[in-house]
mmCIF file as Biopython writes it, N, C-alpha, C and O atoms, coordinates in Angstrom:
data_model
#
loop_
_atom_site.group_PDB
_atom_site.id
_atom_site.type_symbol
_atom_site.label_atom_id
_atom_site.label_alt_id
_atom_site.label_comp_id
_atom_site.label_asym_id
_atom_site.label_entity_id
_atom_site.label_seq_id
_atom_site.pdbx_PDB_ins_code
_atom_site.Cartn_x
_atom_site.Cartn_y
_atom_site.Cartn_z
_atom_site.occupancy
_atom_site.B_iso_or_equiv
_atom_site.auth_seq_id
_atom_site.auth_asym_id
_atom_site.pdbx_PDB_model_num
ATOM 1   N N  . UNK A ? 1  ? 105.049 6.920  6.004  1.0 0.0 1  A 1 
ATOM 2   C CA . UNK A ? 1  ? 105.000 8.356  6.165  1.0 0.0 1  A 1 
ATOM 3   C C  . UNK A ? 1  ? 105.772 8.981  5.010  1.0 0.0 1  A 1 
ATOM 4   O O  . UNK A ? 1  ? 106.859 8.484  4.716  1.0 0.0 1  A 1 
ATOM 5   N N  . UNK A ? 2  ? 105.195 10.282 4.162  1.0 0.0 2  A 1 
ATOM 6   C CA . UNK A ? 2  ? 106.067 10.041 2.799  1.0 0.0 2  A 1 
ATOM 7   C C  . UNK A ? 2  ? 106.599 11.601 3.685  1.0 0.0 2  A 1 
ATOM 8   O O  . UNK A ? 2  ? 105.854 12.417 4.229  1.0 0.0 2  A 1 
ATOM 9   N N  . UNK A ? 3  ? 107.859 11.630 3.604  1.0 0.0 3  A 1 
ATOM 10  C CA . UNK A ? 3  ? 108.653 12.454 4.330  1.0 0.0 3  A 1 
ATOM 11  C C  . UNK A ? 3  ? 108.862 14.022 3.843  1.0 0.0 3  A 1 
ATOM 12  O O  . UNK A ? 3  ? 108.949 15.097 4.435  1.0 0.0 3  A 1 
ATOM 13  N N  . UNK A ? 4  ? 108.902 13.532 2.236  1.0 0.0 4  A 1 
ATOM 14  C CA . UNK A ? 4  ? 108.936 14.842 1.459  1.0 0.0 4  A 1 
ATOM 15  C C  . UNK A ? 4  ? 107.587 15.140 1.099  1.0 0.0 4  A 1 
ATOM 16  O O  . UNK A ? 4  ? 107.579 15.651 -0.021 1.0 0.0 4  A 1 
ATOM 17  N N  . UNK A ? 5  ? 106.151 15.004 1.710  1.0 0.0 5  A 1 
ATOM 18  C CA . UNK A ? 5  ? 104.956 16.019 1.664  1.0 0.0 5  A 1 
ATOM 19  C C  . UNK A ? 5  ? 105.384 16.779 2.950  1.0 0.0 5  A 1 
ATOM 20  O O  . UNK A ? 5  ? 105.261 18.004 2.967  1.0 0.0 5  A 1 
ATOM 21  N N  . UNK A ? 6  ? 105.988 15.976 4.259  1.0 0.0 6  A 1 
ATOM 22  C CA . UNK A ? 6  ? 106.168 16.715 5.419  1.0 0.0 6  A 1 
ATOM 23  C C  . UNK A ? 6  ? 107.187 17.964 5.196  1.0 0.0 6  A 1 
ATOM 24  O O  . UNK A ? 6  ? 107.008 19.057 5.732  1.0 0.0 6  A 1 
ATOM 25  N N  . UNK A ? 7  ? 107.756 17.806 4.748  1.0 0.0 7  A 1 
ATOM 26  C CA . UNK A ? 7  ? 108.951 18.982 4.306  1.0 0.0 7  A 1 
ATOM 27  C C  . UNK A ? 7  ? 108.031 20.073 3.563  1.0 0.0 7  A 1 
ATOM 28  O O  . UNK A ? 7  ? 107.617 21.178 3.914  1.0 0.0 7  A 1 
ATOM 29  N N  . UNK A ? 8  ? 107.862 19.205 2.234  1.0 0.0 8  A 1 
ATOM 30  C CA . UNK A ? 8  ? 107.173 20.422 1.340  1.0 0.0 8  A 1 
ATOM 31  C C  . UNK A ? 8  ? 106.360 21.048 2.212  1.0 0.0 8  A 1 
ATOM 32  O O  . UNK A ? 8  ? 106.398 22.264 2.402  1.0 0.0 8  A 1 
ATOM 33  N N  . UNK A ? 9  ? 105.627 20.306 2.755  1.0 0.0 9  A 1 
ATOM 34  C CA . UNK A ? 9  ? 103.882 21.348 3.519  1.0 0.0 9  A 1 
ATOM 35  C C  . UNK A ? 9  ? 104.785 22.299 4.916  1.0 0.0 9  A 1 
ATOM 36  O O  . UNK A ? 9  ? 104.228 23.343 5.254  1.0 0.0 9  A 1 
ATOM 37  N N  . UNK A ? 10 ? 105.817 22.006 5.497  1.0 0.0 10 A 1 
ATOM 38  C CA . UNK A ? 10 ? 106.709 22.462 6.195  1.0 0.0 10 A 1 
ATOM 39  C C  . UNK A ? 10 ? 107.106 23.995 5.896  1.0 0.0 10 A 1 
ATOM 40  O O  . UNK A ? 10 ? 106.970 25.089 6.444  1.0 0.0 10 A 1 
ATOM 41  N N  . UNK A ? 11 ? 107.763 23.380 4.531  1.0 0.0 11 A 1 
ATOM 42  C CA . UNK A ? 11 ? 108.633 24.470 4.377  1.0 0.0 11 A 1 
ATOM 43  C C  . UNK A ? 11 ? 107.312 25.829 3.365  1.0 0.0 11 A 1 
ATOM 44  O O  . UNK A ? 11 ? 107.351 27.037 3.599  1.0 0.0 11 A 1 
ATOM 45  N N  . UNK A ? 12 ? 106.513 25.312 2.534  1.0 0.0 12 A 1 
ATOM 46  C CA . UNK A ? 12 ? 105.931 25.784 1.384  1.0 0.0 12 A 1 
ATOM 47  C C  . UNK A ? 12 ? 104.823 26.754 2.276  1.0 0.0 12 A 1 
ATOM 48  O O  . UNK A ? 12 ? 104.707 27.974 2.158  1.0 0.0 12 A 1 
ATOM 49  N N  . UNK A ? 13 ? 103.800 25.586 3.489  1.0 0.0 13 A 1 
ATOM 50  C CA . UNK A ? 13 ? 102.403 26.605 3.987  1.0 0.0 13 A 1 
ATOM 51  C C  . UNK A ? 13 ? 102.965 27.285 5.444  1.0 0.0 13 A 1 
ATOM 52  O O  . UNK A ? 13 ? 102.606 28.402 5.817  1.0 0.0 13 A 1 
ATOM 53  N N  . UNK A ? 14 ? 104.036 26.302 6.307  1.0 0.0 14 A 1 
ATOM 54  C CA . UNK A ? 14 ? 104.434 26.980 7.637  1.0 0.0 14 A 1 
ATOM 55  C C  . UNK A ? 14 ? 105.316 27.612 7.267  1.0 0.0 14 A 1 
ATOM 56  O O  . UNK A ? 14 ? 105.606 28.211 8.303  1.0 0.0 14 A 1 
ATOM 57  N N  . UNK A ? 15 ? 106.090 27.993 6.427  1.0 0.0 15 A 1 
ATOM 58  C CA . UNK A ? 15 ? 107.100 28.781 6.695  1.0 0.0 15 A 1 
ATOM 59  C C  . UNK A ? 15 ? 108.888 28.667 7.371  1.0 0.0 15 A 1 
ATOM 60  O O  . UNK A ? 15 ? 109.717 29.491 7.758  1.0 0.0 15 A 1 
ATOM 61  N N  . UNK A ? 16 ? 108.851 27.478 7.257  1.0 0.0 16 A 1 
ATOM 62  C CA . UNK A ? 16 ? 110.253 26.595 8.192  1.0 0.0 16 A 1 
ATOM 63  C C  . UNK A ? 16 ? 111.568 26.598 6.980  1.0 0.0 16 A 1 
ATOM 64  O O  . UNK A ? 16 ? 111.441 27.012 5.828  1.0 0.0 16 A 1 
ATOM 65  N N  . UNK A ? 17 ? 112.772 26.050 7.558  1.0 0.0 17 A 1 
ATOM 66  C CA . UNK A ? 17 ? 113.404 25.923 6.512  1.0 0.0 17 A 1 
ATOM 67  C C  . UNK A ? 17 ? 113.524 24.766 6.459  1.0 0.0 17 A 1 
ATOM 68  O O  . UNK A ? 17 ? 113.034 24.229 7.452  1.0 0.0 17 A 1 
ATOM 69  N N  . UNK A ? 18 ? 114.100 23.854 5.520  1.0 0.0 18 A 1 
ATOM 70  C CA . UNK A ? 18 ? 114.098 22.412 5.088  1.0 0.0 18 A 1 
ATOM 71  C C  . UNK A ? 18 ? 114.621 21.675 6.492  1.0 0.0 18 A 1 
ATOM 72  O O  . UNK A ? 18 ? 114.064 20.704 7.005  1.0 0.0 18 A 1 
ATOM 73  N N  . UNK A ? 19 ? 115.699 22.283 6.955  1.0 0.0 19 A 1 
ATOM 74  C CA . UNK A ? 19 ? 116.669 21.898 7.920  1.0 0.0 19 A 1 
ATOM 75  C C  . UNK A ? 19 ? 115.608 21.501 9.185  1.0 0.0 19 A 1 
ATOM 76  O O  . UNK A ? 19 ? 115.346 20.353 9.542  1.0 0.0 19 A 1 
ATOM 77  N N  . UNK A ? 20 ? 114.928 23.071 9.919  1.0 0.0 20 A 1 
ATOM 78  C CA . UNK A ? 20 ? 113.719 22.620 10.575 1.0 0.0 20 A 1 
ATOM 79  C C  . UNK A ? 20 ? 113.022 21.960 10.725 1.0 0.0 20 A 1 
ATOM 80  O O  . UNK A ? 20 ? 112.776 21.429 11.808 1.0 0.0 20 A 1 
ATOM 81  N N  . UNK A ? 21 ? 112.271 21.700 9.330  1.0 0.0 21 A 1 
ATOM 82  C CA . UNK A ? 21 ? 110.546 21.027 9.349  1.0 0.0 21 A 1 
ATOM 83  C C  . UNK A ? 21 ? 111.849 19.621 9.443  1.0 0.0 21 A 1 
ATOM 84  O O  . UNK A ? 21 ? 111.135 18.827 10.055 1.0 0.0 21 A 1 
ATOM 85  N N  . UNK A ? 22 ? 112.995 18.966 9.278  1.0 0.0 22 A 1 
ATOM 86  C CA . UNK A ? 22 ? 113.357 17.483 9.312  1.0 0.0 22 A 1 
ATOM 87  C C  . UNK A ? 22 ? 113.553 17.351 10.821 1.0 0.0 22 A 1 
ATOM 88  O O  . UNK A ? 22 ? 113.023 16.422 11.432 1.0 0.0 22 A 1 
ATOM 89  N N  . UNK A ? 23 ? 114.204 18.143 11.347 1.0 0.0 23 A 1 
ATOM 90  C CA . UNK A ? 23 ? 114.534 17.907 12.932 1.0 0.0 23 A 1 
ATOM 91  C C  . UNK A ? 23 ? 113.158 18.157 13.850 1.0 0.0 23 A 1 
ATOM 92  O O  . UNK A ? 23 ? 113.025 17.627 14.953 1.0 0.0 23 A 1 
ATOM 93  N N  . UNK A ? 24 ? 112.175 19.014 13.265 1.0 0.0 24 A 1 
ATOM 94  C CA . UNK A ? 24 ? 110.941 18.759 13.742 1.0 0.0 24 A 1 
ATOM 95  C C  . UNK A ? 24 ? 110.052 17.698 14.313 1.0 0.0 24 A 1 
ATOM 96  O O  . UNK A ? 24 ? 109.721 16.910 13.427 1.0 0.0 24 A 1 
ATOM 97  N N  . UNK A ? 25 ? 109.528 17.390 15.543 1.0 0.0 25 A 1 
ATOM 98  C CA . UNK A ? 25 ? 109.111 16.176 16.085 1.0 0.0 25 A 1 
ATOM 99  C C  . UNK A ? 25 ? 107.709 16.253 15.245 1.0 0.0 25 A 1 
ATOM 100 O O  . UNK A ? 25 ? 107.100 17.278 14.941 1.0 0.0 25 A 1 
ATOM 101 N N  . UNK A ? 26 ? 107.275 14.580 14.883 1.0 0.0 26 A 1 
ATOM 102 C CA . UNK A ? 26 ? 106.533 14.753 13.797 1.0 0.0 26 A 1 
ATOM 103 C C  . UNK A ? 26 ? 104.922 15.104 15.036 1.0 0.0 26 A 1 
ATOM 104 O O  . UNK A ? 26 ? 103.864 15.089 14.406 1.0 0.0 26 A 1 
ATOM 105 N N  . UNK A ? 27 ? 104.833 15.257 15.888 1.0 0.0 27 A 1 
ATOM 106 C CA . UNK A ? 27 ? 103.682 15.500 17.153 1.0 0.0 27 A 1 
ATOM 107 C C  . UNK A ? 27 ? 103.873 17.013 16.660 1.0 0.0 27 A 1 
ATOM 108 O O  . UNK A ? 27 ? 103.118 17.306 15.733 1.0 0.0 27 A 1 
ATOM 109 N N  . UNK A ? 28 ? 104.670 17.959 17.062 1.0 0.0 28 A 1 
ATOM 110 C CA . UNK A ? 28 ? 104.510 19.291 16.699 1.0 0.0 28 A 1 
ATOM 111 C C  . UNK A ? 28 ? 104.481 19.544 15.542 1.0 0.0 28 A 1 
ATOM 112 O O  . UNK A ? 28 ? 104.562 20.761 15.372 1.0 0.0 28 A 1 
ATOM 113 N N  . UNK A ? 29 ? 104.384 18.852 14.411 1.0 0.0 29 A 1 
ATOM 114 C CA . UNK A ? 29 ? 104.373 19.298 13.222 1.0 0.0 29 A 1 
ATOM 115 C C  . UNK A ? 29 ? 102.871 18.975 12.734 1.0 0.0 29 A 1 
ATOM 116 O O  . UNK A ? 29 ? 102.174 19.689 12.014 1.0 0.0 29 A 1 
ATOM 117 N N  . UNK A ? 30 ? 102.557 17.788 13.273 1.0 0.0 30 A 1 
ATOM 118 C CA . UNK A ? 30 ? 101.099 17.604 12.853 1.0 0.0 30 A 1 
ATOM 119 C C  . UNK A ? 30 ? 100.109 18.801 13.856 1.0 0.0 30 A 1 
ATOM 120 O O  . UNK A ? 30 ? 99.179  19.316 13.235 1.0 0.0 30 A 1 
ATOM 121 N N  . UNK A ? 31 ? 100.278 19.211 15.259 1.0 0.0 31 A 1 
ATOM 122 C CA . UNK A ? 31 ? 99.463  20.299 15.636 1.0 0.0 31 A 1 
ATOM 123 C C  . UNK A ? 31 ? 99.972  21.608 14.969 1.0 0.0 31 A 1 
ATOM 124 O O  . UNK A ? 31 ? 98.977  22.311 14.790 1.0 0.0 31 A 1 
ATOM 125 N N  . UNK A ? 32 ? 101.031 22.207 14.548 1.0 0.0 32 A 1 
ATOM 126 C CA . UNK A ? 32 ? 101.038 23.003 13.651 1.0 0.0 32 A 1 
ATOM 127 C C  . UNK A ? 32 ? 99.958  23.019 12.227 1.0 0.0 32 A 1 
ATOM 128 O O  . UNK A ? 32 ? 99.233  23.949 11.873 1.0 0.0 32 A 1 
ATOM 129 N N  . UNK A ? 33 ? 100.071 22.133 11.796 1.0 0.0 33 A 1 
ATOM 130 C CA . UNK A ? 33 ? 99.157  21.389 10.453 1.0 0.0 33 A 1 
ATOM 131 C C  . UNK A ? 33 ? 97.942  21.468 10.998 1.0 0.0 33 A 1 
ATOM 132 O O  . UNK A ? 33 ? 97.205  21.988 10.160 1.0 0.0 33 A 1 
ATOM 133 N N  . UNK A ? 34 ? 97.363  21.218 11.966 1.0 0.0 34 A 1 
ATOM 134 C CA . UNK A ? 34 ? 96.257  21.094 12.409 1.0 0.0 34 A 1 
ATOM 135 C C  . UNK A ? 34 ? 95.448  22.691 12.982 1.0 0.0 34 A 1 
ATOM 136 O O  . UNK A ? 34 ? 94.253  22.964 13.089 1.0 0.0 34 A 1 
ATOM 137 N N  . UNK A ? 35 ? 96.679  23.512 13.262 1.0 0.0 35 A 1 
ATOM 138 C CA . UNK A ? 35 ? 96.341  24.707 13.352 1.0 0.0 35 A 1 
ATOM 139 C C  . UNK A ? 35 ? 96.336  25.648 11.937 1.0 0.0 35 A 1 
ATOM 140 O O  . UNK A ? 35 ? 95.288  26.246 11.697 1.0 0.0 35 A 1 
ATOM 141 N N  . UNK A ? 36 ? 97.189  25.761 11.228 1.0 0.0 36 A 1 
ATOM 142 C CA . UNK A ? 36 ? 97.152  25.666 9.838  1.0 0.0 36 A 1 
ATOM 143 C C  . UNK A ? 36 ? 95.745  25.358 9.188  1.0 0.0 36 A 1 
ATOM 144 O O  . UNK A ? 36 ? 95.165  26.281 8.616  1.0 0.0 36 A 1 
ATOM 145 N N  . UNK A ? 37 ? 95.213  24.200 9.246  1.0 0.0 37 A 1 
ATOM 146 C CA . UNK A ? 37 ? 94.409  24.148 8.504  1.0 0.0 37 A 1 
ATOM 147 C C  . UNK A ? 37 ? 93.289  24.681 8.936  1.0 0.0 37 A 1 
ATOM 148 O O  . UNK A ? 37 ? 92.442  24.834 8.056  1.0 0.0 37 A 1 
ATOM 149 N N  . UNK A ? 38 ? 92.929  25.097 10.251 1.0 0.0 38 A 1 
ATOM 150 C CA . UNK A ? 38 ? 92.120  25.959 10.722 1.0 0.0 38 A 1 
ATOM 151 C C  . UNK A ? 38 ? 92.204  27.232 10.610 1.0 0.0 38 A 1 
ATOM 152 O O  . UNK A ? 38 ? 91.231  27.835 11.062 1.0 0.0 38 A 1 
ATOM 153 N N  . UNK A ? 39 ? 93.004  27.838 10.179 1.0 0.0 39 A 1 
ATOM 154 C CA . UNK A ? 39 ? 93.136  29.265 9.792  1.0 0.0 39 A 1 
ATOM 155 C C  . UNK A ? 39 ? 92.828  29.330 8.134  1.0 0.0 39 A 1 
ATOM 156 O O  . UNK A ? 39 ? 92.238  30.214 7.513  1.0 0.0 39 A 1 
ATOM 157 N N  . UNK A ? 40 ? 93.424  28.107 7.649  1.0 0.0 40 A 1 
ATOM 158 C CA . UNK A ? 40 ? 92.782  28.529 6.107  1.0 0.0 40 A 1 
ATOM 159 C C  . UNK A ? 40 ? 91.622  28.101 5.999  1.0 0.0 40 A 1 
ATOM 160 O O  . UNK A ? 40 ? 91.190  28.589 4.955  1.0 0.0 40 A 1 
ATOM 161 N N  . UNK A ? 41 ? 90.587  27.252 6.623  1.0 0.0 41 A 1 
ATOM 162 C CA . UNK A ? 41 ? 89.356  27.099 6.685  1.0 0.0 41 A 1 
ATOM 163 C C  . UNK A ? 41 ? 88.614  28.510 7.166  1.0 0.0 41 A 1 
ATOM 164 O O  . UNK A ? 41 ? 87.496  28.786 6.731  1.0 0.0 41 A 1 
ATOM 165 N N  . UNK A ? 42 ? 89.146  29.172 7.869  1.0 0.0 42 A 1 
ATOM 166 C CA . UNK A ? 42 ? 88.965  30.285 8.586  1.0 0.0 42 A 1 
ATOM 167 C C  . UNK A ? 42 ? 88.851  31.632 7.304  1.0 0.0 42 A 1 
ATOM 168 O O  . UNK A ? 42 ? 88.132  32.563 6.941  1.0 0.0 42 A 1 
ATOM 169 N N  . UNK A ? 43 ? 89.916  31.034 7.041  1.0 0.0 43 A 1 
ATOM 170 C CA . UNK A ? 43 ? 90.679  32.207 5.649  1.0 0.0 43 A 1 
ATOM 171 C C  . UNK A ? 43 ? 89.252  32.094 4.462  1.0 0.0 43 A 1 
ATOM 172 O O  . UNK A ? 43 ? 88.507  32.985 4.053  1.0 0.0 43 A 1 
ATOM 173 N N  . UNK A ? 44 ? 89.277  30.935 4.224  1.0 0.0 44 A 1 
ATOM 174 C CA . UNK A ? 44 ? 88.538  30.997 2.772  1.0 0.0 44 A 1 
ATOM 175 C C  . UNK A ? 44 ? 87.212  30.577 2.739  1.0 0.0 44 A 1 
ATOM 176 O O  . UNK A ? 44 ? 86.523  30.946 1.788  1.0 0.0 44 A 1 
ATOM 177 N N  . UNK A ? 45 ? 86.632  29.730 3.779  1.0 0.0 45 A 1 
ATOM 178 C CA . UNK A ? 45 ? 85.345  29.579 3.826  1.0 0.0 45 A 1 
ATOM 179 C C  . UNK A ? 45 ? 84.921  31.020 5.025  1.0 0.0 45 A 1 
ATOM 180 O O  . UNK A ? 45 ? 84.306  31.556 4.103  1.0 0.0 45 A 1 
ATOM 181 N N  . UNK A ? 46 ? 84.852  31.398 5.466  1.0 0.0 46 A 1 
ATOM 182 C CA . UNK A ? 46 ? 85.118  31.953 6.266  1.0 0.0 46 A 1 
ATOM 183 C C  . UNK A ? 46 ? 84.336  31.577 7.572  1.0 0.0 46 A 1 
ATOM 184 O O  . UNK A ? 46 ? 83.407  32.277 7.973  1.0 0.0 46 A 1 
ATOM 185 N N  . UNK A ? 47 ? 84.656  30.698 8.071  1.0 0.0 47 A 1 
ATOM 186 C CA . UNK A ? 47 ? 84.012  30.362 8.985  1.0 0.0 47 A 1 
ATOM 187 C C  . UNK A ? 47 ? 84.880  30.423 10.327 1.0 0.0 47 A 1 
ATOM 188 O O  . UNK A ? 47 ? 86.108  30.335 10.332 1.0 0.0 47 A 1 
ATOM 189 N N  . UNK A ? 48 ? 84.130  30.576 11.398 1.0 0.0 48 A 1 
ATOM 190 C CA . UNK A ? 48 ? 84.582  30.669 13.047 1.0 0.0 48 A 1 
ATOM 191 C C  . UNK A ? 48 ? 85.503  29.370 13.247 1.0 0.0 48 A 1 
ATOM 192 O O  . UNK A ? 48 ? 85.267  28.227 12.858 1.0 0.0 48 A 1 
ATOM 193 N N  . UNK A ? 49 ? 86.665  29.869 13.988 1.0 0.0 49 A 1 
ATOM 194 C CA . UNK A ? 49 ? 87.158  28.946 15.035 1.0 0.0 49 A 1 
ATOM 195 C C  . UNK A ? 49 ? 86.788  28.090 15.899 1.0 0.0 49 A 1 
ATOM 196 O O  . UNK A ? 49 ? 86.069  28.498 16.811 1.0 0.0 49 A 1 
ATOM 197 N N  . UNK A ? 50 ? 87.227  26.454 15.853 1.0 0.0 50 A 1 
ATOM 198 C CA . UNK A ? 50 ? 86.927  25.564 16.726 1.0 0.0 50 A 1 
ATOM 199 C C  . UNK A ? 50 ? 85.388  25.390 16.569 1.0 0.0 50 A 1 
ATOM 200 O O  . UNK A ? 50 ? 85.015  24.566 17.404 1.0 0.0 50 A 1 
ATOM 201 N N  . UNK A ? 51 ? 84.598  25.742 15.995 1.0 0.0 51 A 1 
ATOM 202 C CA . UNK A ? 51 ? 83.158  25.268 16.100 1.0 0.0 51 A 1 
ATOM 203 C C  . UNK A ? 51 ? 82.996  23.863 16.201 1.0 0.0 51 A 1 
ATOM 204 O O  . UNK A ? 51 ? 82.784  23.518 15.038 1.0 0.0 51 A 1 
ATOM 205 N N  . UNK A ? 52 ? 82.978  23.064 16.769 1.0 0.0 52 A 1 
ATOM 206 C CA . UNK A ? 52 ? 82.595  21.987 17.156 1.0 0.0 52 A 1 
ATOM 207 C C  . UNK A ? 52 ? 81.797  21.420 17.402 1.0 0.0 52 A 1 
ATOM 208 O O  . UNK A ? 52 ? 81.583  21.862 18.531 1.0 0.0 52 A 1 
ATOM 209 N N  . UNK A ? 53 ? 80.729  20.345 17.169 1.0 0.0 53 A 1 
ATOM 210 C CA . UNK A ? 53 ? 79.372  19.837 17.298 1.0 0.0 53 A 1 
ATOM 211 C C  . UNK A ? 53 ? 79.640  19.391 19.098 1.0 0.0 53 A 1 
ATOM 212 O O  . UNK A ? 53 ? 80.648  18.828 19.523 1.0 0.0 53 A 1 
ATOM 213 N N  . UNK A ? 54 ? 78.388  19.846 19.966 1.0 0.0 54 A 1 
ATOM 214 C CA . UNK A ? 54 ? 78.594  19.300 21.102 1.0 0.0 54 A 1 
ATOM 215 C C  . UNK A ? 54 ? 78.197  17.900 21.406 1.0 0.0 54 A 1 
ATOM 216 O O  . UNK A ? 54 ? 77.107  17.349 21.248 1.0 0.0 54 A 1 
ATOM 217 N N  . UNK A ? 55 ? 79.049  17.555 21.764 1.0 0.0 55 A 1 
ATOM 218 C CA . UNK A ? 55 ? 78.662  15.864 22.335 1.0 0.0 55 A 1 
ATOM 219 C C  . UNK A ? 55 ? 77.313  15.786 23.087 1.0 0.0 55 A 1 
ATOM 220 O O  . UNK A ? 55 ? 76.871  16.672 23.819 1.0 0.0 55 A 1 
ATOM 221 N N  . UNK A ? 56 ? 76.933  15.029 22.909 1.0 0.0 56 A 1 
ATOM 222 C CA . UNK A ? 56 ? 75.134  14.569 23.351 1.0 0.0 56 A 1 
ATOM 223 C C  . UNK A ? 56 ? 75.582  13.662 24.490 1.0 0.0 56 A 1 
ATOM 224 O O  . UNK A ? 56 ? 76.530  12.929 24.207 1.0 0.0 56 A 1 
ATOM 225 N N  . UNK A ? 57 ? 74.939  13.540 26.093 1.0 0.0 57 A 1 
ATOM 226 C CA . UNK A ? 57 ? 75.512  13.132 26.598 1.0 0.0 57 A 1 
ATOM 227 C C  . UNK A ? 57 ? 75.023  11.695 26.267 1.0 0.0 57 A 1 
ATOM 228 O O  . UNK A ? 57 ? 73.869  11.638 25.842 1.0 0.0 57 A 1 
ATOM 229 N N  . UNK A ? 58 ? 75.761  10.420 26.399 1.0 0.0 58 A 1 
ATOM 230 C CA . UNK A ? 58 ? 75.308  9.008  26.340 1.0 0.0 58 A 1 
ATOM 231 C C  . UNK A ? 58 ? 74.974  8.643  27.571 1.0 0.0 58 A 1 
ATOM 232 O O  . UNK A ? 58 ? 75.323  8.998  28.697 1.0 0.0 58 A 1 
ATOM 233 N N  . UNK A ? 59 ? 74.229  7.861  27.139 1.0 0.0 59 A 1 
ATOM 234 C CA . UNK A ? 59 ? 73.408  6.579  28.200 1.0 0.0 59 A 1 
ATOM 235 C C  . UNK A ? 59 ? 74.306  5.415  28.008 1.0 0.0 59 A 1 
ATOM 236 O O  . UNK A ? 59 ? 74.809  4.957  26.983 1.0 0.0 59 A 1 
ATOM 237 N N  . UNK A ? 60 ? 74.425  4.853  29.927 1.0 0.0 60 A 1 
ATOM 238 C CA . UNK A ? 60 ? 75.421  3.927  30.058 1.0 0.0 60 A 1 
ATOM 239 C C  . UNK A ? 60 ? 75.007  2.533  29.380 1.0 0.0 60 A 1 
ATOM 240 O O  . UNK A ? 60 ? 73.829  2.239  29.176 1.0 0.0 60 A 1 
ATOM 241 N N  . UNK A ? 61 ? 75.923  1.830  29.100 1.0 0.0 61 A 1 
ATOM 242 C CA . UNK A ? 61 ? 75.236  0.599  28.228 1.0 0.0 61 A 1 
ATOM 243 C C  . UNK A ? 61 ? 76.050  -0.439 28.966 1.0 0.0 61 A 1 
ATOM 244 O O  . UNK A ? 61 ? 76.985  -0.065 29.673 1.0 0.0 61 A 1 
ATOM 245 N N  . UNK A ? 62 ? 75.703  -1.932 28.825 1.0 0.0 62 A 1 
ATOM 246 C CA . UNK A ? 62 ? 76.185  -3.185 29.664 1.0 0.0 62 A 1 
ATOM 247 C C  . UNK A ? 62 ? 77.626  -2.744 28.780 1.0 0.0 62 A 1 
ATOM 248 O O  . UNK A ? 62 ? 78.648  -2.422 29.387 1.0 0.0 62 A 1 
ATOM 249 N N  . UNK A ? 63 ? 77.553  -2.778 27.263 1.0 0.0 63 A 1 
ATOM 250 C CA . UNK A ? 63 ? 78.733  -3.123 26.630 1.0 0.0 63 A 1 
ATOM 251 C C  . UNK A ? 63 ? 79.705  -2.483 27.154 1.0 0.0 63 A 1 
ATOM 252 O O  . UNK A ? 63 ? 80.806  -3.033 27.129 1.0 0.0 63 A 1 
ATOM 253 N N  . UNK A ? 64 ? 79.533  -0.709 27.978 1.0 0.0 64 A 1 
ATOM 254 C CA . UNK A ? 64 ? 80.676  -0.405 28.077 1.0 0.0 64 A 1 
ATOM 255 C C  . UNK A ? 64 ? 81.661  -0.723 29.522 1.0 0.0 64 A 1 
ATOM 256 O O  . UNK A ? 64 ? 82.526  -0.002 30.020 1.0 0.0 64 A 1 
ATOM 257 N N  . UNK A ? 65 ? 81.290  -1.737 29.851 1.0 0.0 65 A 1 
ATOM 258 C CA . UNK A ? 65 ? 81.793  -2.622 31.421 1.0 0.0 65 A 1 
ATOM 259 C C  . UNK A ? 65 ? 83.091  -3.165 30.807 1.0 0.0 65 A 1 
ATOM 260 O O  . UNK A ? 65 ? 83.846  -3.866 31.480 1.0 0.0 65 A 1 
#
């Protein structure tokens, strides 16, 4: 895990201070990031929130026993 992209992207796109983004649990820092990057996808392509392809439902198979 290289520690100082987590800081930089911390402190540089969220807005945290150094001190923060380190005591930060790395679970809330990656859904921050993950929300983050949906707003600048949002931002510059401009495309809708959460659009998501819907799952097709599957047919049961032996393999999945």
């Amino acid at each position: 895990m290289d520690v100082s992209w987590l800081i930089y992207i911390g402190m540089a796109k969220l807005g945290y201070t150094e001190k923060e983004v380190y005591l930060m649990q790395v679970g809330k820092w990656m859904d921050l990031f993950e929300t983050y990057k949906q707003v600048y996808n949002f931002e510059t392509a401009r495309q809708f929130y959460g659009k998501k392809e819907e799952e097709k439902p599957r047919k049961a198979s032996a393999m999945d026993l």
